[in-house]
PDB file of N, H, CA, C and O in Angstrom:
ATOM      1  N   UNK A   1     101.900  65.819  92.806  1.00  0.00           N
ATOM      2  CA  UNK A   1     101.871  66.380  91.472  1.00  0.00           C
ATOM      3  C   UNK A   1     100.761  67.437  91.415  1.00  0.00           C
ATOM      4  O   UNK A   1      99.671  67.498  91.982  1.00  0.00           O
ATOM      5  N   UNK A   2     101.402  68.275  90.525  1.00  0.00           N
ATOM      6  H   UNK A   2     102.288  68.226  90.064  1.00  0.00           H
ATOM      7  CA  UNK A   2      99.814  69.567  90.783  1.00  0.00           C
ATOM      8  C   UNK A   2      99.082  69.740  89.399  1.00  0.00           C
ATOM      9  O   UNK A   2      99.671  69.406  88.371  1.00  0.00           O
ATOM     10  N   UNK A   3      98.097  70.138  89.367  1.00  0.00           N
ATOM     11  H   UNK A   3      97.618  70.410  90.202  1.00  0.00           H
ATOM     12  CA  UNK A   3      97.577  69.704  87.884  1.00  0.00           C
ATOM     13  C   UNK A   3      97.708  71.277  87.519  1.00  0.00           C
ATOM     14  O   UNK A   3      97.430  72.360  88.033  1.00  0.00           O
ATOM     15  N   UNK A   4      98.380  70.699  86.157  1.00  0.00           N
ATOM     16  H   UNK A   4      98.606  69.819  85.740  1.00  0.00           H
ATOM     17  CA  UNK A   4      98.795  71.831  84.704  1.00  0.00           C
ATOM     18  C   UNK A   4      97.497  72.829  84.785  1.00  0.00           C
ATOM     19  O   UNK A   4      97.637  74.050  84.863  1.00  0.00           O
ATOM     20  N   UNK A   5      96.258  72.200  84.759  1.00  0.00           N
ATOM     21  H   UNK A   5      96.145  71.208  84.695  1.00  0.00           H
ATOM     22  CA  UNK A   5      95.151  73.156  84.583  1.00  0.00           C
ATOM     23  C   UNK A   5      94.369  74.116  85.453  1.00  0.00           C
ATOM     24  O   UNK A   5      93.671  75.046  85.050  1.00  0.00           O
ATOM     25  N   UNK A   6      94.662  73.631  87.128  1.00  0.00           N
ATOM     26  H   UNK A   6      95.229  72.876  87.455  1.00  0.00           H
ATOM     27  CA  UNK A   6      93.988  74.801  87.716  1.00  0.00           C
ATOM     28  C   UNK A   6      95.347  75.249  88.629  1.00  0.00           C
ATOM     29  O   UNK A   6      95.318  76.272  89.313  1.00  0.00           O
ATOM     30  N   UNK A   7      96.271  74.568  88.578  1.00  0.00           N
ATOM     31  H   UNK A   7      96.295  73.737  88.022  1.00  0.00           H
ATOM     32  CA  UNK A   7      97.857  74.717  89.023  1.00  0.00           C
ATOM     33  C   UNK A   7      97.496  74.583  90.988  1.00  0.00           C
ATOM     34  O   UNK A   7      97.943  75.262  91.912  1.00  0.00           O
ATOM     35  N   UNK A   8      96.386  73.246  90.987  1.00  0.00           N
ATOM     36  H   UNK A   8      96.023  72.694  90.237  1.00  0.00           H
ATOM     37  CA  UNK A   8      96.517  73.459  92.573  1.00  0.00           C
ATOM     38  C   UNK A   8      95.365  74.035  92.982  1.00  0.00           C
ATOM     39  O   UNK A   8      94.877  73.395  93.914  1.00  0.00           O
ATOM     40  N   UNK A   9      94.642  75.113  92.625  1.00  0.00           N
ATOM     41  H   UNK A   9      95.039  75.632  91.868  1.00  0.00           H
ATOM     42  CA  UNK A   9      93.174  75.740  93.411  1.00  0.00           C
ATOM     43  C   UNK A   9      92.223  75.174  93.333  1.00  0.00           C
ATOM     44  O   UNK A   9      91.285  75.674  93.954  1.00  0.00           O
ATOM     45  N   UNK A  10      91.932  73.821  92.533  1.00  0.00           N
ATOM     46  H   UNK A  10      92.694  73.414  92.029  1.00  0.00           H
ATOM     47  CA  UNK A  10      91.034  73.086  92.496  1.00  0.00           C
ATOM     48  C   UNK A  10      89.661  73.874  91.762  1.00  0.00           C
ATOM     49  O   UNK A  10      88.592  73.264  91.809  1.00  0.00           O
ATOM     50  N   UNK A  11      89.703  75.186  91.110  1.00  0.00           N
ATOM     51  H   UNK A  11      90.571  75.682  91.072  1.00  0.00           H
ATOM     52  CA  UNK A  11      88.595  75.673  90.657  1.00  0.00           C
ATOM     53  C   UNK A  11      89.181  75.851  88.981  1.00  0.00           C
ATOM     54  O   UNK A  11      90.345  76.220  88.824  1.00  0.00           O
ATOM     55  N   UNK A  12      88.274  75.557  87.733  1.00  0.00           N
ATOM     56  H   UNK A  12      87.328  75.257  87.861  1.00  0.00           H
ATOM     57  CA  UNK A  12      88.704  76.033  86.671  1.00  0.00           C
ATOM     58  C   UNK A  12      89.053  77.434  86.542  1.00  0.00           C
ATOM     59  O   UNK A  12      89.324  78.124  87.525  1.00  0.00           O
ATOM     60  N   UNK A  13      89.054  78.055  84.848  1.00  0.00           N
ATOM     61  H   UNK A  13      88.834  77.494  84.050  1.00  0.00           H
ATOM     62  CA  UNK A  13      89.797  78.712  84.860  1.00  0.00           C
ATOM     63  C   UNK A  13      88.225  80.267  84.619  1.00  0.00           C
ATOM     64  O   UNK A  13      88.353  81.488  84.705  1.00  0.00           O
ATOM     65  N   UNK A  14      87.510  79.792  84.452  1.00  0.00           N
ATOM     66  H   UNK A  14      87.406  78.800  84.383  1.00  0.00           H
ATOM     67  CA  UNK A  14      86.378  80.600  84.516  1.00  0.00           C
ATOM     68  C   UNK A  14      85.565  80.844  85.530  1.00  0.00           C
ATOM     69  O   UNK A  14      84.446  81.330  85.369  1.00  0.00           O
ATOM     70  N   UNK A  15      86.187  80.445  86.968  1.00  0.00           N
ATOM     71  H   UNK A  15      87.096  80.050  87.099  1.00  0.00           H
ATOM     72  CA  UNK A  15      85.773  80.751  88.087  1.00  0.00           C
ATOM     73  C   UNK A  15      87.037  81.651  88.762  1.00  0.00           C
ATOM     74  O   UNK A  15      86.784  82.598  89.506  1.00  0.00           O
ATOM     75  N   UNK A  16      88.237  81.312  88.472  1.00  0.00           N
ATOM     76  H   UNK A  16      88.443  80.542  87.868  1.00  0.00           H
ATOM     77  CA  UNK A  16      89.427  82.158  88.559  1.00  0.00           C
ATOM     78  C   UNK A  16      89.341  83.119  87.852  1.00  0.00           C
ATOM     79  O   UNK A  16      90.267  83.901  88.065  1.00  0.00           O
ATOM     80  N   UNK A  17      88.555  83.492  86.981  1.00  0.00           N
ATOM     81  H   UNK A  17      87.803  82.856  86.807  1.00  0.00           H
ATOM     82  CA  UNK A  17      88.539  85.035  86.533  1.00  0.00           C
ATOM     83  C   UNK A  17      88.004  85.732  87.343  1.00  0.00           C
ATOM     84  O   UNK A  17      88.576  86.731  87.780  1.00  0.00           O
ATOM     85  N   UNK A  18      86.597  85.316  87.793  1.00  0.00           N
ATOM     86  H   UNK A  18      86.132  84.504  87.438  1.00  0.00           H
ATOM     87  CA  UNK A  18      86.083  86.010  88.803  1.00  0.00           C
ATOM     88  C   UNK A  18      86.887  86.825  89.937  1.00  0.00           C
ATOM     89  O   UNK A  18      87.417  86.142  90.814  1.00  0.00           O
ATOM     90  N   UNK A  19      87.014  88.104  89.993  1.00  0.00           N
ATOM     91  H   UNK A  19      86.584  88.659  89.281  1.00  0.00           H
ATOM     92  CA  UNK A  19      87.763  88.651  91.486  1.00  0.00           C
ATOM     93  C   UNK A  19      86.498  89.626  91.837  1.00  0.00           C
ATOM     94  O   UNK A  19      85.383  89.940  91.419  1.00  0.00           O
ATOM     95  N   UNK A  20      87.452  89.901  92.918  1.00  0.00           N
ATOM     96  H   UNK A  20      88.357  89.646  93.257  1.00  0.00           H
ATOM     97  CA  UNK A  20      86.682  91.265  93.879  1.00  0.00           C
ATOM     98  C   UNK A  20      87.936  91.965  94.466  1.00  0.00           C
ATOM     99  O   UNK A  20      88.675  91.362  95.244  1.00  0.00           O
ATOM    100  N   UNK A  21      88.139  93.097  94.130  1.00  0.00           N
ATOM    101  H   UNK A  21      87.539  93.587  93.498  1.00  0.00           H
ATOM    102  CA  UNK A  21      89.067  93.412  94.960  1.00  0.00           C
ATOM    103  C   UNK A  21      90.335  93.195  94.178  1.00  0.00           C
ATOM    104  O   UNK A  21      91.430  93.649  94.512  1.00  0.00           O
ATOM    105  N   UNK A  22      90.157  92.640  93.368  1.00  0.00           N
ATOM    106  H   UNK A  22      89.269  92.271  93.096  1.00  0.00           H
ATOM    107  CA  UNK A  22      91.573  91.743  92.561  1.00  0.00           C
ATOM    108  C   UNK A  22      92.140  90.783  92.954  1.00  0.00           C
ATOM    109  O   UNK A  22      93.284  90.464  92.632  1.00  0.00           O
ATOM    110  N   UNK A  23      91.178  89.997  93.952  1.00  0.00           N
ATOM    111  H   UNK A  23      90.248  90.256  94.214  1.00  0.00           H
ATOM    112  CA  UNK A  23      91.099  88.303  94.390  1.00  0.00           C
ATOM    113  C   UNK A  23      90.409  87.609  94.036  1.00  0.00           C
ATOM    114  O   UNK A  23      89.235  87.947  94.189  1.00  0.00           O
ATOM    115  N   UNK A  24      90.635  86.410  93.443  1.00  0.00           N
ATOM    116  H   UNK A  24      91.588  86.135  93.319  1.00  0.00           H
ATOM    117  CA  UNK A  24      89.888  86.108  93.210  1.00  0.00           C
ATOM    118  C   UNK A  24      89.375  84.130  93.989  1.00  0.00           C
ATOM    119  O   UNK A  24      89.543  83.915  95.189  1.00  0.00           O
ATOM    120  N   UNK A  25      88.974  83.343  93.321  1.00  0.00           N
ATOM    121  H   UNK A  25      88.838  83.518  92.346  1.00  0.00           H
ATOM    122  CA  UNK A  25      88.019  82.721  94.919  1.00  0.00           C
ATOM    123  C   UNK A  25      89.238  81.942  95.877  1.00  0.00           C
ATOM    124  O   UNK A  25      89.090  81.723  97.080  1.00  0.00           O
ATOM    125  N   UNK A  26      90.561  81.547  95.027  1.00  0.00           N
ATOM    126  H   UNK A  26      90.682  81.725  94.050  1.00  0.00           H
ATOM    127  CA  UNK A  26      91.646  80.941  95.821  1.00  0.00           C
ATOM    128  C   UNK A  26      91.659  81.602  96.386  1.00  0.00           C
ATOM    129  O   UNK A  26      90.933  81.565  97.379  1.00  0.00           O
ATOM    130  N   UNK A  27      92.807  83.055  96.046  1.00  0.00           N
ATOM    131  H   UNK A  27      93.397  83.085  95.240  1.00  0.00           H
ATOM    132  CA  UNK A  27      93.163  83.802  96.863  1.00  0.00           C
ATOM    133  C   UNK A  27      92.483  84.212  97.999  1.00  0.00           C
ATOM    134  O   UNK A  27      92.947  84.205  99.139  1.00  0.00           O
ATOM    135  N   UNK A  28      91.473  84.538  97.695  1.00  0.00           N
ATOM    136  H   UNK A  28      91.097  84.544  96.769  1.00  0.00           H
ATOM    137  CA  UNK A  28      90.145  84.707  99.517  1.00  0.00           C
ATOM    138  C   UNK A  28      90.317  83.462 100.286  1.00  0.00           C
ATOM    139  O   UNK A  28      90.213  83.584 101.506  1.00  0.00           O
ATOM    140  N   UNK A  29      90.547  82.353  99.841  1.00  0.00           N
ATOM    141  H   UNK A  29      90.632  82.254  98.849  1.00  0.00           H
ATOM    142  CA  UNK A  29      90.162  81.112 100.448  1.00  0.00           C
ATOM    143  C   UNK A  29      92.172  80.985 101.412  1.00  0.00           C
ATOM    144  O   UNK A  29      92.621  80.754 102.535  1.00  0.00           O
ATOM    145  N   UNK A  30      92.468  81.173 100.632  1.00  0.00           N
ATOM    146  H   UNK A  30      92.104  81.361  99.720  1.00  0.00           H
ATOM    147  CA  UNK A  30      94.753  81.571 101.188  1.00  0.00           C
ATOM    148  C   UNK A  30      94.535  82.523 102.060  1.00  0.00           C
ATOM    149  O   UNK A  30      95.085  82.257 103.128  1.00  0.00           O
ATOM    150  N   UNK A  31      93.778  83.856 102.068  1.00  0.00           N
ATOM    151  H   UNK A  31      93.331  84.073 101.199  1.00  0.00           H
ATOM    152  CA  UNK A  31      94.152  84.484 103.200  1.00  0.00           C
ATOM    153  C   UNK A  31      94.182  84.376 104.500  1.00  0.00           C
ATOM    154  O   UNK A  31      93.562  83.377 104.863  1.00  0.00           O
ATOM    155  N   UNK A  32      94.572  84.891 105.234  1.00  0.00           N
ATOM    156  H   UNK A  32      95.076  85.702 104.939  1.00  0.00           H
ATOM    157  CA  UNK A  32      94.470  84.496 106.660  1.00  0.00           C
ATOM    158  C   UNK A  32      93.094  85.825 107.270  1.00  0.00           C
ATOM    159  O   UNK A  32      92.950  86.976 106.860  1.00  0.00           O
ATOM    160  N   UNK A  33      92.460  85.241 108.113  1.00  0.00           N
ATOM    161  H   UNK A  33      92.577  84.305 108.446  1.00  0.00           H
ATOM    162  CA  UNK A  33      91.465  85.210 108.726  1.00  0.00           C
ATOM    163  C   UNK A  33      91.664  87.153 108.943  1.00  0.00           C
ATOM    164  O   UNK A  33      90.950  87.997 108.402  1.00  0.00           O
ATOM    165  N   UNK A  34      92.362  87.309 109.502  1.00  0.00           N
ATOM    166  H   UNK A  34      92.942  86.623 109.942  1.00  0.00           H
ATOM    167  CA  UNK A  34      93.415  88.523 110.631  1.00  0.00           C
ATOM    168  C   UNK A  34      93.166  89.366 109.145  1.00  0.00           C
ATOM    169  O   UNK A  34      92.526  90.411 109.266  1.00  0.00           O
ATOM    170  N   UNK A  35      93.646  88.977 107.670  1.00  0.00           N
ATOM    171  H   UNK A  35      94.166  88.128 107.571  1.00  0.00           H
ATOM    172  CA  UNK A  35      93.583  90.240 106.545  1.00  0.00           C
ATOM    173  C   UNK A  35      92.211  89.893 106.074  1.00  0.00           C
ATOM    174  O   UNK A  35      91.709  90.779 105.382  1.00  0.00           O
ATOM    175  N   UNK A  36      91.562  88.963 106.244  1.00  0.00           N
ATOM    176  H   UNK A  36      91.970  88.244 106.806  1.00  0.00           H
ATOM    177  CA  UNK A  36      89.959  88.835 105.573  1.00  0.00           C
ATOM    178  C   UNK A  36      88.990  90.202 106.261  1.00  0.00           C
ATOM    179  O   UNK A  36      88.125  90.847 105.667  1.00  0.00           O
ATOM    180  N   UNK A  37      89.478  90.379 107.732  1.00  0.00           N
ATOM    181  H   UNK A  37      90.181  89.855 108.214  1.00  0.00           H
ATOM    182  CA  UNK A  37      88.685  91.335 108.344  1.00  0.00           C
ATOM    183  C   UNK A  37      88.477  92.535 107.602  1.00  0.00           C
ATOM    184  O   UNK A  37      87.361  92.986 107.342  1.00  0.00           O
ATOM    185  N   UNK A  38      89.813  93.164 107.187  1.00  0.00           N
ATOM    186  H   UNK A  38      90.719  92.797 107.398  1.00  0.00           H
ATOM    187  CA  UNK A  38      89.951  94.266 106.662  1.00  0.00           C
ATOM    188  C   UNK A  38      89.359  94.468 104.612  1.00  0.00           C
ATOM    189  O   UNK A  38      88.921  95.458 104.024  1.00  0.00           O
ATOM    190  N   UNK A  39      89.646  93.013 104.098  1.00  0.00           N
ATOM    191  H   UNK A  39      90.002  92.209 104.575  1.00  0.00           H
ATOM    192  CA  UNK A  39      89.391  93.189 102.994  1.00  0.00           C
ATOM    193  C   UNK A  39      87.492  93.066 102.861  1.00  0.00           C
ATOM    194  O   UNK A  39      86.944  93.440 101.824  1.00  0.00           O
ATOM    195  N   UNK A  40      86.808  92.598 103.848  1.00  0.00           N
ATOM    196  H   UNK A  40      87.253  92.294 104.691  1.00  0.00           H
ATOM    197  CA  UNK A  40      85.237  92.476 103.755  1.00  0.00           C
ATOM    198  C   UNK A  40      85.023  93.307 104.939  1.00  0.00           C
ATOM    199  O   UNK A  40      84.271  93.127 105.898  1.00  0.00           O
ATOM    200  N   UNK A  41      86.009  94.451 104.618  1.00  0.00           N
ATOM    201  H   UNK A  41      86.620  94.597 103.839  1.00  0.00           H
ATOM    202  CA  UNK A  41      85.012  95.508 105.716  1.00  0.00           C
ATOM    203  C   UNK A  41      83.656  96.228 105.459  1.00  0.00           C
ATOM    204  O   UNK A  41      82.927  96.286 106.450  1.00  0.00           O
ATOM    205  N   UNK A  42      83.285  96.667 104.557  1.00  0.00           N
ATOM    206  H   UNK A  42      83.877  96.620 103.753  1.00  0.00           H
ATOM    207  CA  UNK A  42      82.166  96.415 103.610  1.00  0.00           C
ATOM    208  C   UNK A  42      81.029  95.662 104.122  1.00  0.00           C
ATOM    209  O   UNK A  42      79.924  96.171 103.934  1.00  0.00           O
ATOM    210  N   UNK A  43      81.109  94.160 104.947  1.00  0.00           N
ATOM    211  H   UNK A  43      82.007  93.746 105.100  1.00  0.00           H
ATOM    212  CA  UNK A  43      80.203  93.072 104.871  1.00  0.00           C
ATOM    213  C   UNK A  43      79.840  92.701 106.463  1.00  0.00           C
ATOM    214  O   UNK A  43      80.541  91.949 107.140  1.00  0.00           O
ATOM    215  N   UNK A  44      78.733  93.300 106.900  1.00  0.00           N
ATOM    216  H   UNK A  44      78.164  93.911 106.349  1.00  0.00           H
ATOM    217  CA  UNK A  44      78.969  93.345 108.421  1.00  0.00           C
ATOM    218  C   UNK A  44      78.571  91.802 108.547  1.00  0.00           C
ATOM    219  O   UNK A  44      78.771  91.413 109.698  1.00  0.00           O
ATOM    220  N   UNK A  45      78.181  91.036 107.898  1.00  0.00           N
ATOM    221  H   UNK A  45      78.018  91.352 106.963  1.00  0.00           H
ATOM    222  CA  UNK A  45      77.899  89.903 108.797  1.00  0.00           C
ATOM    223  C   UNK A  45      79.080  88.808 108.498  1.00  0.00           C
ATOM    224  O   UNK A  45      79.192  87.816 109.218  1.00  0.00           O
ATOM    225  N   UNK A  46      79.771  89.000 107.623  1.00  0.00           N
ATOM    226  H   UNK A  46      79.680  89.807 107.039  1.00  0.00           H
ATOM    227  CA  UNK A  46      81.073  88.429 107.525  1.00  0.00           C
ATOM    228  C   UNK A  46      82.222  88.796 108.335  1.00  0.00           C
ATOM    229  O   UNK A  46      83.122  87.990 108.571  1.00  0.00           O
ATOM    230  N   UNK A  47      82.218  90.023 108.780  1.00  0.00           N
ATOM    231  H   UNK A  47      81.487  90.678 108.588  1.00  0.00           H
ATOM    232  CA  UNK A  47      82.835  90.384 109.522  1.00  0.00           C
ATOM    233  C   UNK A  47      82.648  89.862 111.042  1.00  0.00           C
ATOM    234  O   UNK A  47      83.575  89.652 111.824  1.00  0.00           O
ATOM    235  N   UNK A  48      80.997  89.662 111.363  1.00  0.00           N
ATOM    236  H   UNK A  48      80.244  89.833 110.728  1.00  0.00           H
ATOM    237  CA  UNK A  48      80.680  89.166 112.356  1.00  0.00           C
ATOM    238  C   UNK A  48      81.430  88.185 112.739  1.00  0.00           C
ATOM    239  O   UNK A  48      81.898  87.979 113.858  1.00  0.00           O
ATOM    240  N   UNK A  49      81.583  87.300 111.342  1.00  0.00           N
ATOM    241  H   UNK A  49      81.203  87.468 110.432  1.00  0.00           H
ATOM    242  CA  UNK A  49      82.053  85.432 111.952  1.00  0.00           C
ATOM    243  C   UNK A  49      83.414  85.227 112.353  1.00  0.00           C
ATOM    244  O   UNK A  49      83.975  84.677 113.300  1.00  0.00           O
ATOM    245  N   UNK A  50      83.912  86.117 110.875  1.00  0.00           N
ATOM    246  H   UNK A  50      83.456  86.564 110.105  1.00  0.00           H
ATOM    247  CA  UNK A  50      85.423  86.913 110.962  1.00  0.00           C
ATOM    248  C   UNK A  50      86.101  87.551 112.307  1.00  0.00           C
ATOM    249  O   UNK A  50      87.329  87.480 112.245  1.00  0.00           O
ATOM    250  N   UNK A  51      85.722  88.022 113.240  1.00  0.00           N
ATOM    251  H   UNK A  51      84.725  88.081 113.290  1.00  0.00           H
ATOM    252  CA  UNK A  51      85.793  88.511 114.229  1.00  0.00           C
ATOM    253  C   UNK A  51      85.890  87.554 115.548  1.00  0.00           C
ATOM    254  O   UNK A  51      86.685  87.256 116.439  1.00  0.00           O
ATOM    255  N   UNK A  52      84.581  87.267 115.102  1.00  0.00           N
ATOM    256  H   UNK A  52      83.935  87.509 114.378  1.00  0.00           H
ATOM    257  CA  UNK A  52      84.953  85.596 116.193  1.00  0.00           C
ATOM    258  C   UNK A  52      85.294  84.590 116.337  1.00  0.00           C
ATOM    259  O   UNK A  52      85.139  83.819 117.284  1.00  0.00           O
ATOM    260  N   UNK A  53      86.043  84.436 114.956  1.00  0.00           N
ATOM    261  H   UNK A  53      86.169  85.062 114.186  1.00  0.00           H
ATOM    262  CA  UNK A  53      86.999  83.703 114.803  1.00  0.00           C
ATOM    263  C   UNK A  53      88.423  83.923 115.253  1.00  0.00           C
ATOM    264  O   UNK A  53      89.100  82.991 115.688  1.00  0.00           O
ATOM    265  N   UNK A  54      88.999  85.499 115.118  1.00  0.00           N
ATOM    266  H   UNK A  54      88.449  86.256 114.765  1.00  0.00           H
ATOM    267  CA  UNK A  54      89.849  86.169 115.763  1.00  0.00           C
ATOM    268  C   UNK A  54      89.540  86.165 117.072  1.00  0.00           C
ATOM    269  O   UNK A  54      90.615  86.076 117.665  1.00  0.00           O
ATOM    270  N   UNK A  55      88.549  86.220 117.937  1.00  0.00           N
ATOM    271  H   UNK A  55      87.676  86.292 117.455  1.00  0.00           H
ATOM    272  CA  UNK A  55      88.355  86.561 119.533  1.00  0.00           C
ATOM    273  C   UNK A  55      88.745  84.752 119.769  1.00  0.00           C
ATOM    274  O   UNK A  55      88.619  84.397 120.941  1.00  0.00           O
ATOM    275  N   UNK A  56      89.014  84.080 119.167  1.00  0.00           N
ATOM    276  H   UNK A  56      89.116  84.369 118.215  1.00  0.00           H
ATOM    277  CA  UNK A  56      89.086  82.328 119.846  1.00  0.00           C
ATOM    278  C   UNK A  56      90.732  82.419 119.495  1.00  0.00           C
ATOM    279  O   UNK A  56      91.521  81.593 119.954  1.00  0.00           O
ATOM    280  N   UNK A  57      91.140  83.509 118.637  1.00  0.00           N
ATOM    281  H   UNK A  57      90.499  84.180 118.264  1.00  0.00           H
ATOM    282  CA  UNK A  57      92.733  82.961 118.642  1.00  0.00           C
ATOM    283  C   UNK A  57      92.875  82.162 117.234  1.00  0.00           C
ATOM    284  O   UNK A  57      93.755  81.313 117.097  1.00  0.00           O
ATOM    285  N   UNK A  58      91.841  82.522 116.063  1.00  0.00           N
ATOM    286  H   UNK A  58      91.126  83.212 116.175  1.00  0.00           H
ATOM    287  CA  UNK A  58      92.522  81.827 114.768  1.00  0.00           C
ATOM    288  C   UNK A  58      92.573  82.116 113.676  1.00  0.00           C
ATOM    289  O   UNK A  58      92.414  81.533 112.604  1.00  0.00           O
ATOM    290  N   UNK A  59      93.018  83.918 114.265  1.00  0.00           N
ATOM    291  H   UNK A  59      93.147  84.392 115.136  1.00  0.00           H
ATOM    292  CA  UNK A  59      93.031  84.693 113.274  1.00  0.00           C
ATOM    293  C   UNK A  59      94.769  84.046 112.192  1.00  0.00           C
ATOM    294  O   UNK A  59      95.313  84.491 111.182  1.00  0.00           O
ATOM    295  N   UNK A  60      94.919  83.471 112.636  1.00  0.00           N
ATOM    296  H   UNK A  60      94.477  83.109 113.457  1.00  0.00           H
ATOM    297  CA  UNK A  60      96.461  82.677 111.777  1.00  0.00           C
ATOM    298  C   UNK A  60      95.499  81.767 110.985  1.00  0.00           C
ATOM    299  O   UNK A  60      96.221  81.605 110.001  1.00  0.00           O
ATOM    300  N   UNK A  61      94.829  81.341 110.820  1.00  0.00           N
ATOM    301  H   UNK A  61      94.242  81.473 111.619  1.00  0.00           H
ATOM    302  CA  UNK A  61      94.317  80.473 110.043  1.00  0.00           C
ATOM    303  C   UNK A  61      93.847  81.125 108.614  1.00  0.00           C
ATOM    304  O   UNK A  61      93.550  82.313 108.485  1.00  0.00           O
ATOM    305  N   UNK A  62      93.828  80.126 107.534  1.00  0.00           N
ATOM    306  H   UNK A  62      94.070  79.161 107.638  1.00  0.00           H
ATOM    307  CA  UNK A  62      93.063  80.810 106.205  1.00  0.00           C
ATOM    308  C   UNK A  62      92.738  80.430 106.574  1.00  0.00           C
ATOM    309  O   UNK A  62      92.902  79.549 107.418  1.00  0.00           O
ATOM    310  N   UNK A  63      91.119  81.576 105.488  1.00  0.00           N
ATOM    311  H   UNK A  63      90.986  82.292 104.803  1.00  0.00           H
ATOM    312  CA  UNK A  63      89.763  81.363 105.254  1.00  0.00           C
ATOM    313  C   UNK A  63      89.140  80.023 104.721  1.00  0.00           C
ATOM    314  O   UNK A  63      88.003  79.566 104.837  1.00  0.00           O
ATOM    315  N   UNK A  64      90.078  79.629 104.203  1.00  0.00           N
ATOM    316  H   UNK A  64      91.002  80.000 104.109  1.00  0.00           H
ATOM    317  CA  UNK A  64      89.696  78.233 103.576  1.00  0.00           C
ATOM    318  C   UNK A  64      90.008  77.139 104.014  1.00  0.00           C
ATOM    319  O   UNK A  64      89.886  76.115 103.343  1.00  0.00           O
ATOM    320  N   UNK A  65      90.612  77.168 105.595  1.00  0.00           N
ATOM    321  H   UNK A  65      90.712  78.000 106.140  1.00  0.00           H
ATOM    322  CA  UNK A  65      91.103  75.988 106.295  1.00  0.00           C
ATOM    323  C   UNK A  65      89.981  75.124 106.886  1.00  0.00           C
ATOM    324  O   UNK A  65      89.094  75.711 107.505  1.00  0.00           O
ATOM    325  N   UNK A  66      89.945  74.194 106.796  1.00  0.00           N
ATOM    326  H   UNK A  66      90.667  73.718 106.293  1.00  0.00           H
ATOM    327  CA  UNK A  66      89.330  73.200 107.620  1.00  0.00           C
ATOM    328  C   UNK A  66      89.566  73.126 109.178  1.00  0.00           C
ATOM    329  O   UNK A  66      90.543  73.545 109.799  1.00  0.00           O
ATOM    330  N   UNK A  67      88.197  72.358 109.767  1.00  0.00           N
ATOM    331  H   UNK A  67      87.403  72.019 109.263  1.00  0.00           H
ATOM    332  CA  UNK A  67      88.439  72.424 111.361  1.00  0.00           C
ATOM    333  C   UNK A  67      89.678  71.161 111.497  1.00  0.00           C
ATOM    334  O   UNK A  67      90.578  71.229 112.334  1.00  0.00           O
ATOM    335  N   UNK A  68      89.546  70.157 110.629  1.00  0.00           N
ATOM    336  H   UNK A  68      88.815  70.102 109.949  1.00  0.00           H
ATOM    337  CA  UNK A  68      91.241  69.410 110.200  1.00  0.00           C
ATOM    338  C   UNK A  68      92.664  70.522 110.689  1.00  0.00           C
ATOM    339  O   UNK A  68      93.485  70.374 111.595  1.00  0.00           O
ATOM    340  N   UNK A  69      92.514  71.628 109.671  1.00  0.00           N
ATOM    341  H   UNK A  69      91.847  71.749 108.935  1.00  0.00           H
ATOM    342  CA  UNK A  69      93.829  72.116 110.014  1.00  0.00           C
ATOM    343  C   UNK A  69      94.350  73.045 111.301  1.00  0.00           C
ATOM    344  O   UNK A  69      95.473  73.529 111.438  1.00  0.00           O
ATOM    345  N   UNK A  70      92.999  73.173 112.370  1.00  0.00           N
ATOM    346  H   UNK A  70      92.086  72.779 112.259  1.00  0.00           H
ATOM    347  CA  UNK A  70      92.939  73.963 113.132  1.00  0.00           C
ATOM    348  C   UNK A  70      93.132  72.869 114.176  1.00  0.00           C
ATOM    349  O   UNK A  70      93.021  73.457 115.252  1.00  0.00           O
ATOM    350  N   UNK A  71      93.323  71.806 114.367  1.00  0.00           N
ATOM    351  H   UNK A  71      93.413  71.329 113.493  1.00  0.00           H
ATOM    352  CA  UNK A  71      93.769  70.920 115.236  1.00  0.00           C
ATOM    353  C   UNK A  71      95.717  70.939 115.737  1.00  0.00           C
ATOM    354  O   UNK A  71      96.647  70.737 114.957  1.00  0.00           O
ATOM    355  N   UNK A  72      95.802  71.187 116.956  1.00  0.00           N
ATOM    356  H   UNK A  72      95.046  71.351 117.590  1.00  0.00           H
ATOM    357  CA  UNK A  72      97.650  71.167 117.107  1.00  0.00           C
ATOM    358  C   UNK A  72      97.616  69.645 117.648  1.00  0.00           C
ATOM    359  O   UNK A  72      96.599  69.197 118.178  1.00  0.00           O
ATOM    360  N   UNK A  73      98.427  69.116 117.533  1.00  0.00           N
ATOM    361  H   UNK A  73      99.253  69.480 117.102  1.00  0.00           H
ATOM    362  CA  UNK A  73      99.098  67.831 118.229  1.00  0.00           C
ATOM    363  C   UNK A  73     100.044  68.408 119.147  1.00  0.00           C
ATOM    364  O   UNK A  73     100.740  67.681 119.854  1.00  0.00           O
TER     365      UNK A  73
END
């Protein structure tokens, strides 16, 4: 069941106003790693981590994934 009030992002609705870019903190947290590069090009040390996260192969992953979801069986 997903709740009526944050519909799933787990953040209220006055932290969802907040954007950058016209994202705002879900949406950064949904993207995948591979488009984070380009949207915090701007941010060299984010880019740093961002980057080497892509050089290991997980640039398929969102930003907001856990080392949980980065596990294959």
């Amino acid at each position: 069941m997903t709740c009526q009030n944050c519909k799933g992002t787990r953040f209220n609705q006055d932290t969802l106003a907040i954007t950058y870019k016209g994202k705002n903190i879900s949406d950064v947290l949904d993207m995948r790693i591979e488009d984070a590069v380009g949207f915090f090009a701007n941010f060299p040390a984010i880019i740093r981590i961002l980057k080497t996260l892509m050089d290991v192969g997980l640039g398929y992953m969102a930003v907001g994934s856990g080392i949980d979801d980065s596990v294959r069986w």
